[in-house]
C-alpha positions as CSV (number, residue, x, y, z in Angstrom):
1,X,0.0,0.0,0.0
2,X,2.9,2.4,0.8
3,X,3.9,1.6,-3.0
4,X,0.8,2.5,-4.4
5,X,0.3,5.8,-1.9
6,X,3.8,7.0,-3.3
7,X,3.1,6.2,-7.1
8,X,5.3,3.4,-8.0
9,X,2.2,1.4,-9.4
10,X,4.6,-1.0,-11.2
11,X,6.7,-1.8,-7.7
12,X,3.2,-2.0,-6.2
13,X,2.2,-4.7,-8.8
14,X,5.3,-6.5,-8.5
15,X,5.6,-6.7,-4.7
16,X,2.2,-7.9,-4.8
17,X,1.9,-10.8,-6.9
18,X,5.3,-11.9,-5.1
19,X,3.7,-11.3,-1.9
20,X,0.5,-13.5,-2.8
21,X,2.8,-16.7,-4.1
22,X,4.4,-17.1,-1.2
23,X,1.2,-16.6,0.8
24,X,-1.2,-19.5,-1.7
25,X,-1.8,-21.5,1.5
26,X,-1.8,-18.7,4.2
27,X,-4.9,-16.8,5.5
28,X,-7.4,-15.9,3.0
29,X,-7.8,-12.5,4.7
30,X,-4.4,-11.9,3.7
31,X,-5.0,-13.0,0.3
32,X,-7.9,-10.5,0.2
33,X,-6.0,-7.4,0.9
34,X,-3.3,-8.9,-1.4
35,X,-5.2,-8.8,-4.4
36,X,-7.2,-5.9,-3.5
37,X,-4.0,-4.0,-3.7
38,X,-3.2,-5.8,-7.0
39,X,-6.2,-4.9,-8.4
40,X,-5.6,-1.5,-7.8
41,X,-2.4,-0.7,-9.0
42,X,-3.1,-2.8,-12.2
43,X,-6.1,-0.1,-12.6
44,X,-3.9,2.5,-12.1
45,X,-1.5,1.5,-14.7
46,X,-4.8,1.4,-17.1
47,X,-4.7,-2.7,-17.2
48,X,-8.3,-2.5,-16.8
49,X,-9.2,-6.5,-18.1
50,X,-6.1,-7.1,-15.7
51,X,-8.0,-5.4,-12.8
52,X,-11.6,-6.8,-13.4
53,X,-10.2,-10.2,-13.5
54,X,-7.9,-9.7,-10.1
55,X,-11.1,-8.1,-8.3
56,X,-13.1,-10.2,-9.6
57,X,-10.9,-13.1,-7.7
58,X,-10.8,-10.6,-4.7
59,X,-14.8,-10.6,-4.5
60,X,-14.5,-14.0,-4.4
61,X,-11.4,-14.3,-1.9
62,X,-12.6,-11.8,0.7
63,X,-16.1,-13.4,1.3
64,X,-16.4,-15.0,4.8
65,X,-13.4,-13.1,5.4
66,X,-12.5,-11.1,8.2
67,X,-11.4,-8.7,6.3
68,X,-13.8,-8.2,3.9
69,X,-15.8,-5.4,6.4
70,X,-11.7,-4.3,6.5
71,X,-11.9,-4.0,2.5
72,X,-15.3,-2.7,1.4
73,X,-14.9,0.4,0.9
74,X,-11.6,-0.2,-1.0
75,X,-13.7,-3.0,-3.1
76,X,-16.5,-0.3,-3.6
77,X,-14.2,2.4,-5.2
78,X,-12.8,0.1,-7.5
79,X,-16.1,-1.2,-9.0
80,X,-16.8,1.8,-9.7
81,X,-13.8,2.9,-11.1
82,X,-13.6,-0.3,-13.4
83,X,-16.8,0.7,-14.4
84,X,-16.4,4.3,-15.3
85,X,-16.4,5.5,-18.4
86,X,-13.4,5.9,-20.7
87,X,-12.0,9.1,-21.7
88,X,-10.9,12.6,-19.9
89,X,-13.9,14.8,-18.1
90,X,-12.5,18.6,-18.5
91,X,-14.8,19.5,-15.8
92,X,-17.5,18.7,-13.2
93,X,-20.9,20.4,-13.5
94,X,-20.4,24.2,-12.2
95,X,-22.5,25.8,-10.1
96,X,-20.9,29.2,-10.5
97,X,-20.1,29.7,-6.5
98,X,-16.5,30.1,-7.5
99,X,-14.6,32.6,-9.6
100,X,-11.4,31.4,-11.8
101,X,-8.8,33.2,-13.5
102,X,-5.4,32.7,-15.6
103,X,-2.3,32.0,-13.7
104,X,-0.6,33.9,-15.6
105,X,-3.1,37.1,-14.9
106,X,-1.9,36.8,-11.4
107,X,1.8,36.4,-11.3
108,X,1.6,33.1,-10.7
109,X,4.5,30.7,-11.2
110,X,3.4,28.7,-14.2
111,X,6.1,26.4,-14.4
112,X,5.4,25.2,-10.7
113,X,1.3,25.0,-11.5
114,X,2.4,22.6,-14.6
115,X,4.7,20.4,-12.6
116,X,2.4,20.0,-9.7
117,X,-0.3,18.9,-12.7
118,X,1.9,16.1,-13.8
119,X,2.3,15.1,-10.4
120,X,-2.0,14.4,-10.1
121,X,-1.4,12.9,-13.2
122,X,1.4,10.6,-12.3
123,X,0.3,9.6,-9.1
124,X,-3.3,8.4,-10.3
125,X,-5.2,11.3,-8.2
126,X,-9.2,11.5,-9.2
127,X,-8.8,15.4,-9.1
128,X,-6.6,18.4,-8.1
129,X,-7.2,21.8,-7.2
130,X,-5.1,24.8,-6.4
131,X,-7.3,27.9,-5.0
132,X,-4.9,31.4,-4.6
133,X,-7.3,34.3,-2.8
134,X,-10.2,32.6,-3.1
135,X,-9.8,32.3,-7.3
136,X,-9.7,28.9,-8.9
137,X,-6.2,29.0,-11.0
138,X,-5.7,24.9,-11.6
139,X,-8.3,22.6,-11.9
140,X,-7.6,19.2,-13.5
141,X,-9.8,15.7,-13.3
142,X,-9.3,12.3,-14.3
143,X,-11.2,10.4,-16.4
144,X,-12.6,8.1,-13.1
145,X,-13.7,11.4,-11.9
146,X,-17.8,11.0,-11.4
147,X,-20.5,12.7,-9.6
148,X,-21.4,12.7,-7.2
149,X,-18.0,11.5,-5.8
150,X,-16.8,8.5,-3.3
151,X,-14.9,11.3,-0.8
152,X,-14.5,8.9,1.8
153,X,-11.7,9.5,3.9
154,X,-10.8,13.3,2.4
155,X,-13.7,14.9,4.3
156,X,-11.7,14.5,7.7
157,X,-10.0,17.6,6.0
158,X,-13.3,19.4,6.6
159,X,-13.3,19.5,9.8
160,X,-9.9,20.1,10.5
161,X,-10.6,23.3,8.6
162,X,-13.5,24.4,11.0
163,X,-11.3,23.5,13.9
164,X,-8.6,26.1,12.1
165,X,-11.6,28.8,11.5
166,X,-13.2,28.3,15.3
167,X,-9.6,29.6,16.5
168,X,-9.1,32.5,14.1
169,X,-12.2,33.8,15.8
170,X,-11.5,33.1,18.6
171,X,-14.0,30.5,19.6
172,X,-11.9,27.7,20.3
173,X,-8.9,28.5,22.6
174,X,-6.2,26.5,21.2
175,X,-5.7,23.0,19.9
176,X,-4.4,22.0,22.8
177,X,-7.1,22.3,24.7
178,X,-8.1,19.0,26.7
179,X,-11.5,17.6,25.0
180,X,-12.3,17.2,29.0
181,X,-13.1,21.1,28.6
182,X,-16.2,20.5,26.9
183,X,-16.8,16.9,27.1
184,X,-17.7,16.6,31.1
185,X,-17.9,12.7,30.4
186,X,-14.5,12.6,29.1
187,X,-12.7,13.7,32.1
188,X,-12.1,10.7,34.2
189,X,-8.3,8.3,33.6
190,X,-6.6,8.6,30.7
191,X,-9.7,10.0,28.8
192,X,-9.0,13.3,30.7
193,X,-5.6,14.0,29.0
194,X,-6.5,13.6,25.6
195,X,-6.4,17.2,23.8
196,X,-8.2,18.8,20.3
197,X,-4.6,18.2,18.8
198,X,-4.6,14.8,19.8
199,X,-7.8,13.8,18.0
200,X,-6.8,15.8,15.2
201,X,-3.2,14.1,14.5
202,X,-4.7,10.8,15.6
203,X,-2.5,10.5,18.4
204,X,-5.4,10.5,21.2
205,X,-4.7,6.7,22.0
206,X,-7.1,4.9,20.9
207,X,-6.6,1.9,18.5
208,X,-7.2,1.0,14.3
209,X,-11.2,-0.2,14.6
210,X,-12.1,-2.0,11.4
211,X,-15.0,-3.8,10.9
212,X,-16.1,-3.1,15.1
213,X,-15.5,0.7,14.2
214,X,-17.4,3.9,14.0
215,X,-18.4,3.9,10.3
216,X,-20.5,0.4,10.8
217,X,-22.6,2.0,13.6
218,X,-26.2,4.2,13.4
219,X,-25.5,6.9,16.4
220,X,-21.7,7.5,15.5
221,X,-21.7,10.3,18.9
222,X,-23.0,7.9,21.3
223,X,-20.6,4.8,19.9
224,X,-18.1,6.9,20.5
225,X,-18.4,8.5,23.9
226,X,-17.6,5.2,26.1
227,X,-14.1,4.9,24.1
228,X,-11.3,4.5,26.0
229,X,-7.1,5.1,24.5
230,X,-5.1,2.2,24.8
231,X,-1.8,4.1,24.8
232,X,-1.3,7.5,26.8
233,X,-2.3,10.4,24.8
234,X,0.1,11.8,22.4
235,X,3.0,8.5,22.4
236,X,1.4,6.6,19.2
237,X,-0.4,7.1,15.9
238,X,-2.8,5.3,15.0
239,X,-5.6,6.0,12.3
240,X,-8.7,6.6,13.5
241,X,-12.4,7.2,12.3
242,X,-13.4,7.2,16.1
243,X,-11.2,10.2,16.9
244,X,-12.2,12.1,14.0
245,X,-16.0,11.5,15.3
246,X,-14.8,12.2,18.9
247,X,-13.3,16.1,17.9
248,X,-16.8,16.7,16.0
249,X,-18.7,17.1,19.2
250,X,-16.6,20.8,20.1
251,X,-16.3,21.8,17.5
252,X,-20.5,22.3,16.7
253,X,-20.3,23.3,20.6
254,X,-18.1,26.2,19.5
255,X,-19.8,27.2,16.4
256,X,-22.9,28.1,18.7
257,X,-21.1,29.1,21.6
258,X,-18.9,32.0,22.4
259,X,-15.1,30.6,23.9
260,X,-15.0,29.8,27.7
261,X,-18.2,28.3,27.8
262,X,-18.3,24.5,28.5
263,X,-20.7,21.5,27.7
264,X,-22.6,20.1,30.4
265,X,-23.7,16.7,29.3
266,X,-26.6,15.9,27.5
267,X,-28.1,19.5,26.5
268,X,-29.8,20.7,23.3
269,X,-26.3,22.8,22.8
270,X,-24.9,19.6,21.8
271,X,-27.0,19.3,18.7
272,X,-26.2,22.3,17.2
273,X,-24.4,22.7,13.5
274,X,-22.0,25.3,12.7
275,X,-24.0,26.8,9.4
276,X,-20.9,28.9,8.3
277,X,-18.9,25.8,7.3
Protein backbone atom coordinates (compact mmCIF):
# COMPACT_ATOMS: atom_id res chain seq x y z
CA UNK A 1 0.00 0.00 0.00
CA UNK A 2 2.94 2.35 0.79
CA UNK A 3 3.95 1.64 -2.96
CA UNK A 4 0.78 2.55 -4.40
CA UNK A 5 0.29 5.78 -1.92
CA UNK A 6 3.79 7.00 -3.29
CA UNK A 7 3.14 6.21 -7.14
CA UNK A 8 5.27 3.37 -7.95
CA UNK A 9 2.22 1.44 -9.41
CA UNK A 10 4.57 -0.96 -11.20
CA UNK A 11 6.65 -1.77 -7.74
CA UNK A 12 3.19 -2.01 -6.15
CA UNK A 13 2.21 -4.72 -8.79
CA UNK A 14 5.33 -6.46 -8.52
CA UNK A 15 5.60 -6.75 -4.70
CA UNK A 16 2.20 -7.88 -4.76
CA UNK A 17 1.92 -10.76 -6.93
CA UNK A 18 5.28 -11.90 -5.05
CA UNK A 19 3.75 -11.26 -1.93
CA UNK A 20 0.49 -13.52 -2.79
CA UNK A 21 2.84 -16.66 -4.11
CA UNK A 22 4.36 -17.05 -1.17
CA UNK A 23 1.23 -16.56 0.84
CA UNK A 24 -1.25 -19.51 -1.65
CA UNK A 25 -1.78 -21.48 1.48
CA UNK A 26 -1.77 -18.69 4.17
CA UNK A 27 -4.92 -16.85 5.55
CA UNK A 28 -7.39 -15.94 3.04
CA UNK A 29 -7.83 -12.53 4.65
CA UNK A 30 -4.35 -11.85 3.66
CA UNK A 31 -5.00 -13.03 0.33
CA UNK A 32 -7.88 -10.51 0.16
CA UNK A 33 -5.99 -7.44 0.86
CA UNK A 34 -3.26 -8.95 -1.35
CA UNK A 35 -5.21 -8.84 -4.40
CA UNK A 36 -7.24 -5.86 -3.54
CA UNK A 37 -3.98 -4.03 -3.72
CA UNK A 38 -3.16 -5.84 -7.04
CA UNK A 39 -6.22 -4.88 -8.41
CA UNK A 40 -5.56 -1.49 -7.79
CA UNK A 41 -2.41 -0.65 -8.98
CA UNK A 42 -3.09 -2.81 -12.18
CA UNK A 43 -6.14 -0.12 -12.62
CA UNK A 44 -3.86 2.52 -12.10
CA UNK A 45 -1.45 1.50 -14.69
CA UNK A 46 -4.83 1.37 -17.09
CA UNK A 47 -4.65 -2.74 -17.18
CA UNK A 48 -8.32 -2.52 -16.82
CA UNK A 49 -9.18 -6.50 -18.06
CA UNK A 50 -6.14 -7.08 -15.67
CA UNK A 51 -8.03 -5.35 -12.85
CA UNK A 52 -11.62 -6.79 -13.39
CA UNK A 53 -10.21 -10.22 -13.49
CA UNK A 54 -7.95 -9.71 -10.09
CA UNK A 55 -11.07 -8.10 -8.30
CA UNK A 56 -13.10 -10.21 -9.63
CA UNK A 57 -10.88 -13.10 -7.69
CA UNK A 58 -10.82 -10.64 -4.66
CA UNK A 59 -14.80 -10.58 -4.51
CA UNK A 60 -14.51 -13.98 -4.45
CA UNK A 61 -11.37 -14.26 -1.90
CA UNK A 62 -12.62 -11.80 0.73
CA UNK A 63 -16.12 -13.39 1.31
CA UNK A 64 -16.39 -15.05 4.79
CA UNK A 65 -13.44 -13.14 5.41
CA UNK A 66 -12.50 -11.14 8.25
CA UNK A 67 -11.41 -8.68 6.28
CA UNK A 68 -13.84 -8.22 3.91
CA UNK A 69 -15.76 -5.43 6.39
CA UNK A 70 -11.69 -4.27 6.50
CA UNK A 71 -11.92 -4.00 2.49
CA UNK A 72 -15.31 -2.74 1.38
CA UNK A 73 -14.91 0.40 0.85
CA UNK A 74 -11.56 -0.15 -0.97
CA UNK A 75 -13.70 -3.03 -3.14
CA UNK A 76 -16.48 -0.28 -3.58
CA UNK A 77 -14.18 2.38 -5.16
CA UNK A 78 -12.77 0.14 -7.53
CA UNK A 79 -16.13 -1.22 -9.02
CA UNK A 80 -16.83 1.81 -9.65
CA UNK A 81 -13.81 2.87 -11.07
CA UNK A 82 -13.57 -0.27 -13.40
CA UNK A 83 -16.76 0.71 -14.43
CA UNK A 84 -16.38 4.26 -15.28
CA UNK A 85 -16.36 5.51 -18.38
CA UNK A 86 -13.40 5.90 -20.66
CA UNK A 87 -11.96 9.06 -21.74
CA UNK A 88 -10.92 12.60 -19.93
CA UNK A 89 -13.92 14.75 -18.15
CA UNK A 90 -12.52 18.62 -18.49
CA UNK A 91 -14.80 19.53 -15.78
CA UNK A 92 -17.53 18.68 -13.20
CA UNK A 93 -20.89 20.42 -13.52
CA UNK A 94 -20.37 24.21 -12.21
CA UNK A 95 -22.48 25.82 -10.09
CA UNK A 96 -20.92 29.24 -10.54
CA UNK A 97 -20.08 29.71 -6.50
CA UNK A 98 -16.47 30.09 -7.49
CA UNK A 99 -14.59 32.64 -9.63
CA UNK A 100 -11.42 31.39 -11.84
CA UNK A 101 -8.75 33.20 -13.45
CA UNK A 102 -5.40 32.72 -15.62
CA UNK A 103 -2.34 32.04 -13.67
CA UNK A 104 -0.56 33.92 -15.55
CA UNK A 105 -3.12 37.10 -14.91
CA UNK A 106 -1.88 36.83 -11.36
CA UNK A 107 1.80 36.35 -11.34
CA UNK A 108 1.61 33.06 -10.71
CA UNK A 109 4.50 30.71 -11.20
CA UNK A 110 3.38 28.74 -14.20
CA UNK A 111 6.12 26.42 -14.39
CA UNK A 112 5.36 25.23 -10.68
CA UNK A 113 1.35 25.04 -11.49
CA UNK A 114 2.37 22.57 -14.63
CA UNK A 115 4.74 20.42 -12.56
CA UNK A 116 2.41 20.01 -9.75
CA UNK A 117 -0.35 18.92 -12.72
CA UNK A 118 1.90 16.12 -13.80
CA UNK A 119 2.30 15.07 -10.43
CA UNK A 120 -1.97 14.41 -10.14
CA UNK A 121 -1.41 12.88 -13.22
CA UNK A 122 1.35 10.60 -12.34
CA UNK A 123 0.32 9.64 -9.08
CA UNK A 124 -3.27 8.38 -10.32
CA UNK A 125 -5.18 11.33 -8.23
CA UNK A 126 -9.18 11.47 -9.17
CA UNK A 127 -8.84 15.36 -9.12
CA UNK A 128 -6.59 18.44 -8.10
CA UNK A 129 -7.24 21.77 -7.19
CA UNK A 130 -5.09 24.80 -6.42
CA UNK A 131 -7.33 27.90 -4.99
CA UNK A 132 -4.88 31.38 -4.65
CA UNK A 133 -7.29 34.32 -2.84
CA UNK A 134 -10.16 32.57 -3.06
CA UNK A 135 -9.83 32.30 -7.34
CA UNK A 136 -9.74 28.89 -8.91
CA UNK A 137 -6.17 29.00 -10.96
CA UNK A 138 -5.74 24.88 -11.63
CA UNK A 139 -8.34 22.57 -11.95
CA UNK A 140 -7.56 19.17 -13.53
CA UNK A 141 -9.85 15.71 -13.34
CA UNK A 142 -9.33 12.29 -14.34
CA UNK A 143 -11.17 10.43 -16.41
CA UNK A 144 -12.61 8.05 -13.10
CA UNK A 145 -13.69 11.38 -11.86
CA UNK A 146 -17.81 10.97 -11.43
CA UNK A 147 -20.55 12.72 -9.64
CA UNK A 148 -21.37 12.65 -7.21
CA UNK A 149 -18.01 11.50 -5.75
CA UNK A 150 -16.82 8.49 -3.29
CA UNK A 151 -14.94 11.29 -0.84
CA UNK A 152 -14.48 8.86 1.78
CA UNK A 153 -11.71 9.53 3.93
CA UNK A 154 -10.78 13.26 2.41
CA UNK A 155 -13.69 14.94 4.25
CA UNK A 156 -11.70 14.54 7.72
CA UNK A 157 -9.99 17.59 6.01
CA UNK A 158 -13.32 19.36 6.60
CA UNK A 159 -13.33 19.45 9.82
CA UNK A 160 -9.87 20.14 10.52
CA UNK A 161 -10.61 23.29 8.56
CA UNK A 162 -13.55 24.42 11.02
CA UNK A 163 -11.28 23.47 13.90
CA UNK A 164 -8.61 26.13 12.13
CA UNK A 165 -11.56 28.77 11.51
CA UNK A 166 -13.20 28.32 15.26
CA UNK A 167 -9.58 29.61 16.47
CA UNK A 168 -9.13 32.46 14.08
CA UNK A 169 -12.19 33.76 15.76
CA UNK A 170 -11.49 33.11 18.61
CA UNK A 171 -13.95 30.48 19.56
CA UNK A 172 -11.89 27.71 20.32
CA UNK A 173 -8.94 28.47 22.60
CA UNK A 174 -6.24 26.45 21.25
CA UNK A 175 -5.72 22.96 19.93
CA UNK A 176 -4.37 21.96 22.82
CA UNK A 177 -7.10 22.26 24.70
CA UNK A 178 -8.13 18.98 26.73
CA UNK A 179 -11.51 17.61 25.04
CA UNK A 180 -12.34 17.25 28.96
CA UNK A 181 -13.14 21.05 28.60
CA UNK A 182 -16.19 20.50 26.87
CA UNK A 183 -16.77 16.90 27.07
CA UNK A 184 -17.71 16.57 31.13
CA UNK A 185 -17.94 12.69 30.42
CA UNK A 186 -14.48 12.60 29.12
CA UNK A 187 -12.68 13.65 32.07
CA UNK A 188 -12.12 10.67 34.20
CA UNK A 189 -8.31 8.33 33.61
CA UNK A 190 -6.63 8.60 30.67
CA UNK A 191 -9.74 10.00 28.77
CA UNK A 192 -9.01 13.27 30.71
CA UNK A 193 -5.57 13.97 29.01
CA UNK A 194 -6.52 13.63 25.64
CA UNK A 195 -6.36 17.23 23.78
CA UNK A 196 -8.22 18.81 20.27
CA UNK A 197 -4.62 18.22 18.84
CA UNK A 198 -4.64 14.80 19.82
CA UNK A 199 -7.78 13.79 17.98
CA UNK A 200 -6.78 15.77 15.17
CA UNK A 201 -3.17 14.06 14.47
CA UNK A 202 -4.67 10.85 15.60
CA UNK A 203 -2.47 10.53 18.44
CA UNK A 204 -5.36 10.51 21.21
CA UNK A 205 -4.74 6.69 22.02
CA UNK A 206 -7.08 4.93 20.89
CA UNK A 207 -6.63 1.92 18.47
CA UNK A 208 -7.23 1.04 14.33
CA UNK A 209 -11.20 -0.18 14.61
CA UNK A 210 -12.06 -2.05 11.37
CA UNK A 211 -14.95 -3.84 10.91
CA UNK A 212 -16.12 -3.11 15.11
CA UNK A 213 -15.52 0.70 14.21
CA UNK A 214 -17.42 3.85 13.99
CA UNK A 215 -18.39 3.93 10.33
CA UNK A 216 -20.46 0.44 10.82
CA UNK A 217 -22.56 1.97 13.60
CA UNK A 218 -26.22 4.22 13.43
CA UNK A 219 -25.49 6.94 16.37
CA UNK A 220 -21.67 7.48 15.50
CA UNK A 221 -21.67 10.26 18.89
CA UNK A 222 -22.95 7.91 21.30
CA UNK A 223 -20.61 4.83 19.88
CA UNK A 224 -18.07 6.94 20.50
CA UNK A 225 -18.38 8.51 23.90
CA UNK A 226 -17.59 5.17 26.09
CA UNK A 227 -14.06 4.85 24.05
CA UNK A 228 -11.29 4.48 25.96
CA UNK A 229 -7.08 5.06 24.54
CA UNK A 230 -5.11 2.22 24.79
CA UNK A 231 -1.83 4.09 24.84
CA UNK A 232 -1.30 7.46 26.77
CA UNK A 233 -2.29 10.41 24.81
CA UNK A 234 0.11 11.81 22.41
CA UNK A 235 3.01 8.47 22.43
CA UNK A 236 1.40 6.63 19.25
CA UNK A 237 -0.38 7.05 15.91
CA UNK A 238 -2.84 5.31 15.05
CA UNK A 239 -5.63 5.95 12.29
CA UNK A 240 -8.68 6.58 13.55
CA UNK A 241 -12.36 7.24 12.30
CA UNK A 242 -13.42 7.23 16.08
CA UNK A 243 -11.17 10.25 16.94
CA UNK A 244 -12.19 12.09 14.03
CA UNK A 245 -15.99 11.48 15.31
CA UNK A 246 -14.79 12.17 18.93
CA UNK A 247 -13.32 16.06 17.91
CA UNK A 248 -16.76 16.71 15.96
CA UNK A 249 -18.70 17.14 19.21
CA UNK A 250 -16.64 20.81 20.11
CA UNK A 251 -16.34 21.84 17.52
CA UNK A 252 -20.47 22.34 16.69
CA UNK A 253 -20.32 23.27 20.62
CA UNK A 254 -18.05 26.19 19.45
CA UNK A 255 -19.84 27.23 16.40
CA UNK A 256 -22.86 28.15 18.67
CA UNK A 257 -21.12 29.13 21.61
CA UNK A 258 -18.87 31.99 22.36
CA UNK A 259 -15.14 30.64 23.94
CA UNK A 260 -15.02 29.82 27.67
CA UNK A 261 -18.22 28.34 27.84
CA UNK A 262 -18.34 24.51 28.51
CA UNK A 263 -20.71 21.46 27.73
CA UNK A 264 -22.65 20.09 30.39
CA UNK A 265 -23.75 16.72 29.25
CA UNK A 266 -26.61 15.87 27.54
CA UNK A 267 -28.08 19.48 26.51
CA UNK A 268 -29.79 20.71 23.28
CA UNK A 269 -26.25 22.81 22.79
CA UNK A 270 -24.94 19.58 21.76
CA UNK A 271 -26.96 19.33 18.70
CA UNK A 272 -26.22 22.28 17.17
CA UNK A 273 -24.42 22.68 13.54
CA UNK A 274 -21.96 25.25 12.70
CA UNK A 275 -24.00 26.77 9.37
CA UNK A 276 -20.88 28.90 8.27
CA UNK A 277 -18.86 25.77 7.32
Amino acid sequence: MTLNRAGDRAGAADLARRSLASTQRGSRAETCRLRVMLAYAEMQLAHRDTANALLSKADSTCEATTAKMEMAHDLASLHQDLASRAGPRASPSADGSWATADPRNLGLDVLALERHLRICERTGADACLVVYRDTIVQEWYSPRYREPMYAMSSTKSIPAVLVGMLLDERRLGSVDDRVCTYIRSWCDGIRGHVTVRHLLSMTSGLPRMYANGVGYTSDKDEFVEDLIPTNEPGTSWAYSHEGAQRHARPSRYRCAHPAGSRFGGGSNADKAFCRRA
